[in-house]
C-alpha positions in Angstrom: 0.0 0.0 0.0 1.1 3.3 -0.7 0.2 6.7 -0.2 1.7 9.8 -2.2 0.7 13.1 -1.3 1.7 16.1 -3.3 0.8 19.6 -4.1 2.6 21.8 -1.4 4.9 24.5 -2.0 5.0 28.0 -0.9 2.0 30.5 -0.8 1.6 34.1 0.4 -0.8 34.5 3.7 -4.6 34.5 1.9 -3.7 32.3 -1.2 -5.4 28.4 -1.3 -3.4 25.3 -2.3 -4.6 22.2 -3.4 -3.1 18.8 -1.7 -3.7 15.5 -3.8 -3.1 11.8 -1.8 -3.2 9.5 -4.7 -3.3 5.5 -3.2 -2.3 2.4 -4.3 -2.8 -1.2 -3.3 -5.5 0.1 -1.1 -9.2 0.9 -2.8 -10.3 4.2 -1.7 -13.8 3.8 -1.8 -14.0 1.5 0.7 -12.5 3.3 3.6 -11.9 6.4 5.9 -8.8 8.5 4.9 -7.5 11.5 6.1 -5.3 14.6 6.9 -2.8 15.3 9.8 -0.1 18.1 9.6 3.2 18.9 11.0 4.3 22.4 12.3 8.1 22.9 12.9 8.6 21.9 16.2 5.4 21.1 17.1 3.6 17.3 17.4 1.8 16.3 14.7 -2.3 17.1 14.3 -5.2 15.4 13.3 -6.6 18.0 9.8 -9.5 16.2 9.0 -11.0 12.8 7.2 -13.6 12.1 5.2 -15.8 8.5 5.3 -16.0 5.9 2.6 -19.9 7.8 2.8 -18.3 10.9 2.3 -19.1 12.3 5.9 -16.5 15.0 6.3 -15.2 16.0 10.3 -12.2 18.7 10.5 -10.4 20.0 13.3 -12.1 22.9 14.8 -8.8 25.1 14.2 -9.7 24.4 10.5 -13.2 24.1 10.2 -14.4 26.5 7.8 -11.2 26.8 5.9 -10.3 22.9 4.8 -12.1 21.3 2.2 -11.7 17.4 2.0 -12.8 15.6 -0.9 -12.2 12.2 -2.6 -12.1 10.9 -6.2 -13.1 7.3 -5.9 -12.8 6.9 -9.9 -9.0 8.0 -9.5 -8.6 6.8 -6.4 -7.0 10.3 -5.2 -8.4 12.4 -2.2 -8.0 16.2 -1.9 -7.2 18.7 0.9 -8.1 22.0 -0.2 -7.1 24.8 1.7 -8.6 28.2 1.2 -7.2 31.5 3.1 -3.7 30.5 4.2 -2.4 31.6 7.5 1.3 31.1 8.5 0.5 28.6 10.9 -0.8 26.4 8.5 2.9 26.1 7.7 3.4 22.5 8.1 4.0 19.0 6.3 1.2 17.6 5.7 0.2 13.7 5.5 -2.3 12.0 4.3 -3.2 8.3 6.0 -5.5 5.5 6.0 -6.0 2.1 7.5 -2.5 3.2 9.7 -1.0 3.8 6.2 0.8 6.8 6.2 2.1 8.9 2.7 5.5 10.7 3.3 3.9 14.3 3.6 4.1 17.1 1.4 5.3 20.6 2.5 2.9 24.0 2.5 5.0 27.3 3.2 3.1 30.0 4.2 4.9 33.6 4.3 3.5 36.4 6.2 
């Protein structure tokens, strides 16, 4: 199983970014993935997930901001981020079934 998360790089406080998590070996449809981050020096955070239903829950520090949707056809899910703040700096990851990807990094500068 793998999972490949791309589409970070470096955005200006206010601009949006679009994280993809493209699986293999492991058919999205059928189960729970999701989004945890990692802040410099800081432990890493659950982001949000989204069911095999499509039920979405996000972190409350989020809520409002994140957008997480899933291609089942692909078999790709998507963190959209709207509004970026400097603490959303972080490397993000995106898991399932206690498979992890190896993160992707968003830069936000002030």
């Amino acid at each position: 199983v793998q999972l490949q998360a791309s589409g970070g790089g470096l955005v200006q406080t206010g601009g949006s970014l679009r994280l993809s998590c493209a699986l293999s070996g492991l058919t999205l449809k059928y189960h729970v993935i999701g989004w945890f981050r990692q802040a410099p020096g800081k432990e890493r955070e659950g982001v949000g997930c989204i069911s095999h239903v499509n039920v979405t829950y996000y972190a409350e520090s989020v809520e409002g901001r994140f957008t997480i949707s899933r291609d089942n056809a692909r078999n790709t899910m998507y963190l959209r981020i709207n509004s970026l703040k400097p603490e959303d700096t972080a490397v993000y990851y995106c898991t399932s079934r206690n498979y992890w990807g190896q993160g992707t990094l968003v830069t936000v500068s002030s």
